[in-house]
C-alpha positions in Angstrom: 279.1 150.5 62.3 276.4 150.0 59.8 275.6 153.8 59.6 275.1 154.8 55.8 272.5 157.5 55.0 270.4 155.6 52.7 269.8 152.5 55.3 268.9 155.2 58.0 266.3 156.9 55.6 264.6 153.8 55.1 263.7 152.4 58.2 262.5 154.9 60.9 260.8 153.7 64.2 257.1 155.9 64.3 257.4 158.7 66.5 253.3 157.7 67.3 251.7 154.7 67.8 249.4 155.0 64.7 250.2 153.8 61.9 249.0 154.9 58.3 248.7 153.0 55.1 249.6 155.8 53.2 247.9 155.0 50.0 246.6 152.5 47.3 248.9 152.8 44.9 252.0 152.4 47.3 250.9 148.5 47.3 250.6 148.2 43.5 254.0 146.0 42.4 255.8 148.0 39.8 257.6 145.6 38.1 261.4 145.4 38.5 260.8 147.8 41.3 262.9 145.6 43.6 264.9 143.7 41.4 268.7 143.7 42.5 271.0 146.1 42.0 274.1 144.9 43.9 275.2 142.9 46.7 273.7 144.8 49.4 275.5 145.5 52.8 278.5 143.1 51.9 279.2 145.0 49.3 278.9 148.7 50.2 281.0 147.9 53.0 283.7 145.4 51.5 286.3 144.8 53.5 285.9 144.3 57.5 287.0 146.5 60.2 289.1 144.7 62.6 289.1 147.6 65.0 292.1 147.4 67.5 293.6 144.2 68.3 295.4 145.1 70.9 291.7 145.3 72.7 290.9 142.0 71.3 294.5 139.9 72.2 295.6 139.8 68.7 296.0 136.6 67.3 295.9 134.4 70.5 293.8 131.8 70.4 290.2 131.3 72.5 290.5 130.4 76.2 287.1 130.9 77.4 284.8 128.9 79.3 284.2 125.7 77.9 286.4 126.5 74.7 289.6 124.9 74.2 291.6 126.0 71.0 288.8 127.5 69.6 286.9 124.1 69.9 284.1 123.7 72.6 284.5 121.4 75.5 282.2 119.1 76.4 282.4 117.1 79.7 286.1 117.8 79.9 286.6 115.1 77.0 285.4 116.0 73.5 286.4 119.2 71.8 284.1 119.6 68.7 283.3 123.0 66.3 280.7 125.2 67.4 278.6 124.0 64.2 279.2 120.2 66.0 278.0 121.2 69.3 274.9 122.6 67.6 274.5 119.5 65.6 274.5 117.5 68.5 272.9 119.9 70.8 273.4 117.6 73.7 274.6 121.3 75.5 272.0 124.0 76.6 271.8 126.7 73.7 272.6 129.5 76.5 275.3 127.7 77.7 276.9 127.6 74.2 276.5 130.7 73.7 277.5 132.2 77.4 280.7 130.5 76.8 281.1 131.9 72.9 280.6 135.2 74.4 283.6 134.9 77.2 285.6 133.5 74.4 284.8 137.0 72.5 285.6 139.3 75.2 289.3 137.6 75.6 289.9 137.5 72.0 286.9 138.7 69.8 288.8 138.0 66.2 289.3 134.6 66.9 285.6 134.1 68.2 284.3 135.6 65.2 286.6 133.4 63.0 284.2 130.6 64.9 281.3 132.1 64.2 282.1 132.5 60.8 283.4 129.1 59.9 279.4 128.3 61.9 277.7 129.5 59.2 280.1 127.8 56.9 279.7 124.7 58.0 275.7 125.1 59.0 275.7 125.3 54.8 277.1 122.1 54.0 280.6 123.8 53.2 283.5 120.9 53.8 285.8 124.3 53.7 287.2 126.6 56.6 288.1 129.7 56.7 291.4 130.4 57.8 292.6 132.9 60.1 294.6 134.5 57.6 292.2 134.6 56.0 289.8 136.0 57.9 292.4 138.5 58.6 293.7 139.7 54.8 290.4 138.7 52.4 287.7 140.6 52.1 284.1 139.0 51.9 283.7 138.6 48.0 287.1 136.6 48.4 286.2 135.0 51.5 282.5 133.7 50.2 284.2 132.8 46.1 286.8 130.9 48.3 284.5 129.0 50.1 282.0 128.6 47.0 285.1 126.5 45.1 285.5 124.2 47.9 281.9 123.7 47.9 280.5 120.0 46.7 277.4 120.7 45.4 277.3 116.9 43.3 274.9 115.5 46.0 272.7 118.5 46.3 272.1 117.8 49.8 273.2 120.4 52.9 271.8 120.2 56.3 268.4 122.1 56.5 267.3 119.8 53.2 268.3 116.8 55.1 265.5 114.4 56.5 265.1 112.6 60.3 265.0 113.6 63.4 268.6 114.7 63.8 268.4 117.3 60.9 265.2 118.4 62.2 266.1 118.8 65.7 269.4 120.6 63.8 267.3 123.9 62.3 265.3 124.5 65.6 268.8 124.0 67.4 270.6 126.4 64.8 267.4 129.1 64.7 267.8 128.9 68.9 271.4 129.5 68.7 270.6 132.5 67.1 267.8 134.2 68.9 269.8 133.4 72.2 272.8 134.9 70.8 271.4 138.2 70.2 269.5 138.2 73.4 272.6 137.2 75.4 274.3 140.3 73.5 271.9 142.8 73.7 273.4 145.3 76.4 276.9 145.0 75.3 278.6 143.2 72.3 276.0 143.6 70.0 276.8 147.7 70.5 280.1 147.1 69.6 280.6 148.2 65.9 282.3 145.1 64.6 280.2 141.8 65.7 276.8 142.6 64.2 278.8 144.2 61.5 280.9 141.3 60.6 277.8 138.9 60.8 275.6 140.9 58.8 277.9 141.6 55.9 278.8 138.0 55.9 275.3 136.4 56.1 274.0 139.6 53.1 277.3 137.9 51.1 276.2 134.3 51.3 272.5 135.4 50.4 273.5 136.9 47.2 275.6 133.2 46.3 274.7 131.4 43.2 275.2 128.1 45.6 271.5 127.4 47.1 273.1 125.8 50.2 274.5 129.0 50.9 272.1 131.3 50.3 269.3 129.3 52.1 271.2 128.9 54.7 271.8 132.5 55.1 268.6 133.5 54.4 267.3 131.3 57.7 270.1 133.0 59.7 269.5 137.2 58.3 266.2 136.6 59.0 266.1 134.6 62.4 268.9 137.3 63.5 266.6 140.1 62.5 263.5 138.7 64.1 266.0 138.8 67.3 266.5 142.2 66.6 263.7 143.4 66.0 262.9 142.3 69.8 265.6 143.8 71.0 263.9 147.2 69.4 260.7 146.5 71.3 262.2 146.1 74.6 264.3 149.1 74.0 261.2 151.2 73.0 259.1 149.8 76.2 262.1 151.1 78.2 262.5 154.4 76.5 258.4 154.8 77.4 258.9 154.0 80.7 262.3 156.4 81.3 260.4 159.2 79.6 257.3 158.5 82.0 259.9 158.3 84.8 261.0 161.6 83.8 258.1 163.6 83.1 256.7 162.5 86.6 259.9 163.7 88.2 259.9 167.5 86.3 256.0 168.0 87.1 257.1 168.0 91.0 257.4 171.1 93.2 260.8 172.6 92.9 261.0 171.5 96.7 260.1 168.1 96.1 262.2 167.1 92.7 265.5 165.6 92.8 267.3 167.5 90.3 269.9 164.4 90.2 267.4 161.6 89.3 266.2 164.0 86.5 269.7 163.9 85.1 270.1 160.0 85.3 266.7 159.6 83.9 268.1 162.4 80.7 271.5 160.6 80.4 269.6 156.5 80.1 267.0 158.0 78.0 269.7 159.5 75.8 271.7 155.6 75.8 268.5 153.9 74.9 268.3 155.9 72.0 271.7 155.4 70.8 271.0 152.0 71.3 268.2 151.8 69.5 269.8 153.5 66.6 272.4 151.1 66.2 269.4 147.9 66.0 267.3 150.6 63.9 270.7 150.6 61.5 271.3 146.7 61.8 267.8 146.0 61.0 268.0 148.4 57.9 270.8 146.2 56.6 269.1 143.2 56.9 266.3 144.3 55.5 267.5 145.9 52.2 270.8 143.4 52.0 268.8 140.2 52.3 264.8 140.7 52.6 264.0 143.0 49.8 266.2 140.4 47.2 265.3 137.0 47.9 261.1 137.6 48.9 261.7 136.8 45.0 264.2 134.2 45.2 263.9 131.1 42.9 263.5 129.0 45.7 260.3 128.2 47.0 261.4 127.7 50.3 263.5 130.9 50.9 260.6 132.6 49.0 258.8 131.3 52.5 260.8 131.6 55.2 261.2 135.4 54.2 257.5 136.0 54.2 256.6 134.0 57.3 259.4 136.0 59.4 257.9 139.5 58.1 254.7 138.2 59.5 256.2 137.9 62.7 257.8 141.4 62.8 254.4 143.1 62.2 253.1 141.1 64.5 256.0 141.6 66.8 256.1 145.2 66.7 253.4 146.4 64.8 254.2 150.4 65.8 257.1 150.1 63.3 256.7 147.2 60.6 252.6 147.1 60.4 252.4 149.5 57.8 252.6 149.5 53.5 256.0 149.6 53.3 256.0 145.5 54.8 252.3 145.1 54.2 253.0 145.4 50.4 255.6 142.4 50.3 252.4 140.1 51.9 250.6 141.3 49.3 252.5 141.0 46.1 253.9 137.0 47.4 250.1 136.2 47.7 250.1 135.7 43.7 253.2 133.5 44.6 253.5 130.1 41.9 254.2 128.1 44.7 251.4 126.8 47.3 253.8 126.9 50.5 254.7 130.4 50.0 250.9 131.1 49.4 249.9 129.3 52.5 252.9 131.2 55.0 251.3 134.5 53.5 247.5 133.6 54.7 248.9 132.2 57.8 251.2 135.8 58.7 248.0 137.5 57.8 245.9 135.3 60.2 247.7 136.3 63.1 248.0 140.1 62.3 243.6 139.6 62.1 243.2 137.4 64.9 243.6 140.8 67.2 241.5 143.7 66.1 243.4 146.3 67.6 245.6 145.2 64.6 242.9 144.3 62.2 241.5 148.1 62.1 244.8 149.0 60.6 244.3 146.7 57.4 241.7 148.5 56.2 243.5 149.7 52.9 245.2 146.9 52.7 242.4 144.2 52.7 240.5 146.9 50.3 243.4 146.3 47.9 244.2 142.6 48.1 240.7 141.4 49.4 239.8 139.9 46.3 242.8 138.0 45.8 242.1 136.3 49.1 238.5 135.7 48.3 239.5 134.0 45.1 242.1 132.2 47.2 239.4 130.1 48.7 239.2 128.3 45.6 243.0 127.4 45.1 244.2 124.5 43.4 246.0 123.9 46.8 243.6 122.7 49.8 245.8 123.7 52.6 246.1 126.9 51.4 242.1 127.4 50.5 241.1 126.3 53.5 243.2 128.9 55.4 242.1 131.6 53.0 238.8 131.1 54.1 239.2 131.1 57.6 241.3 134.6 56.8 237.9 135.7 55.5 236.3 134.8 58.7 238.6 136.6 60.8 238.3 139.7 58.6 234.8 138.9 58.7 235.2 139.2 63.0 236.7 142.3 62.5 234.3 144.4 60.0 231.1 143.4 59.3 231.1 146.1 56.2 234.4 145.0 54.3 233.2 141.5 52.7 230.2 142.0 50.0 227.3 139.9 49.9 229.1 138.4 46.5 232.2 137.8 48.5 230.2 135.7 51.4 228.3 133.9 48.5 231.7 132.8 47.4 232.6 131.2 50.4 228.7 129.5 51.3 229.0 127.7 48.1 231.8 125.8 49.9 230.0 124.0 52.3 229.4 122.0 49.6 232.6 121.1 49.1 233.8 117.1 48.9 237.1 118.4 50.6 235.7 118.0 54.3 238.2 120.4 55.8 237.5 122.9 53.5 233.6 122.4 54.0 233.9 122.8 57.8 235.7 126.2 57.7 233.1 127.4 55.1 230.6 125.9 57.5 232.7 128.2 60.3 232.0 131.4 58.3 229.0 130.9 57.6 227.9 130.7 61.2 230.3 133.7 62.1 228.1 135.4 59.6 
């Protein structure tokens, strides 16, 4: 179980429901501050825990529902990988997944060896890994195995591929995903060695010098985490209500309270809690293992996929991520070289804005970085000038005191402008105004 100290001191879920920017200079970028220093959760932890296979059937092979041989099977006649019945994704994700998880609970090694070789394969690796593998190598020897069968001559893997089949391939393979987690979430995923193994193979293949791999990976930490992190809001809705629940029960006359309910109402609220320190822990893992190292990757595209998911998790569950320890990583990838990692920072910002419970949060924040997005509205790129200035409008909606009369002059001038989208948002703000 992903339980060290230091991940459990960095993440805490807010015992209140406000949540503080604590101060300026916390969103200034000292540089090198997060530069890396290791290989994250893979490895601290190095080589996987196995836990008892006599509970998991040893080394028999995978005889769930739909799986033959550790192969799925389709209409009783094809028997393809799991990465092929995702490729194809003629089968209904939940089905998949439904019939991955029987094959876990009758033999979980040789499910996760599936799962595994998933990922692999999802990267454009022509290798496998082996159950012996699987079984004797530890990560590092697992990933550098993998990494010399690799072919990297064409360059190409499947999320760079183009048409509708490769398209239809990364929605498919981000669906898998979320659905696993939310078909997991009141049992396997508690169980100290699938999230485990997952994690500290996917924070592996993110550290790899082969881009397939490590975008690949990337996609997966942070699709997994955005399923975790609602798994953490349902379990913090439920640990409201228990507690409500509870409190409503001990304020009855003695006469009238059932002393019995009050203990079941104790002993879920006390599960929940575990439970939602194990996601708290998972989510820590994620986040320091993969997040904080490649927001600065050399890829443009990884670059963006990790900002537009942290986006989501504020938005998500603002109580625990909408505050200057994520806020800051929006901030600093707004200077970003590249114009689609510019654009997905405006765009996470727009929908944390567009609600003003949300928006009065910002204030320190858009005190900090306002400038930068006013000066945004003149960037080289259109698409991402015309959504800084309709971010000004919806900061505009929110405070009428934040933007100058210099910063609104800034964006009237733009009405003017012979890019026609960019005129009609200016045109927007300045009837907002």
């Amino acid at each position: 179980m992903i339980t060290a100290q230091d991940l459990h001191e960095e993440f805490q879920f807010p015992q209140d429901t406000e949540s503080q920017l604590s101060s300026d200079a916390d969103l200034e970028d000292p540089d090198g501050r997060n530069a890396k220093t290791g290989r994250g959760m893979g490895a601290k932890r190095g080589r996987k825990v196995l836990g008892d296979k006599a509970k998991s059937g040893g080394a028999g092979r995978v005889t769930g529902a739909g799986w033959v041989n550790g192969l799925h099977k389709e209409n009783g006649i094809e028997n393809m990988s799991l990465f092929e019945v995702v490729k194809v994704g003629r089968s209904a994700t939940q089905s998949v997944v439904d019939d991955w998880i029987e094959a876990y609970k009758q033999d979980r090694d040789m499910a996760l060896l599936e799962l595994i070789n998933f990922f692999i394969q999802c990267s454009g690796c022509k290798g496998a890994v082996s159950e012996e593998m699987f079984r004797h190598m530890q990560n590092s020897e697992i990933i550098r195995k993998m990494t010399e069968e690799f072919d990297e001559d064409s360059g190409d893997y499947p999320l760079t591929l183009s048409g509708p089949q490769w398209k239809r391939f990364r929605i498919n393979f981000c669906d898998f995903i979320a659905v696993l987690v939310r078909q997991c979430q009141y049992s396997i995923i508690y169980d100290e060695y699938m999230m485990d193994t997952v994690i500290s193979l996917l924070t592996g293949l993110s550290d790899s010098q082969v881009r397939a791999f490590r975008h690949t990976s990337t996609l997966a930490a942070m699709k997994l985490m955005t399923a975790l992190v609602n798994v953490a809001l349902n379990l913090s809705i439920n640990m409201d209500n228990t507690q409500r629940q509870y409190e409503a029960e001990r304020n009855k006359v003695i006469a009238k309270r059932a002393n019995d309910r009050l203990e079941l109402l104790l002993q879920k609220r006390k599960e929940l809690q575990e439970n939602q320190d194990d996601i708290e822990n998972m989510m820590n893992a994620i986040f320091k293992g993969v997040f904080v190292h490649r927001y600065r990757d050399a890829i443009a595209e990884i670059r963006a996929i990790c900002i537009e998911e942290i986006g989501v998790w504020m938005k998500l569950y603002s109580d625990a991520f909408l505050n200057d320890s994520y806020l800051k990583y929006v901030g600093w990838t707004m200077h970003d070289k590249q114009g689609e990692v510019r654009l997905k920072c405006l765009t996470a910002l727009q929908g944390l804005y567009y609600n003003r419970e949300l928006g009065a949060r910002l204030e320190l924040f858009t005190s900090r970085f306002k400038d930068r997005i006013v000066s945004m509205t003149l960037d080289k790129e259109y698409d991402v000038a015309v959504q800084a200035v309709k971010l000004l409008t919806l900061i505009l909606q929110s405070s009428d005191e934040v933007l100058t009369a210099e910063d609104c002059e800034s964006v009237y001038h733009l009405v003017y402008s012979a890019h026609r989208p960019i005129a009609v948002s200016a045109g927007e703000f300045l009837f907002k105004k």
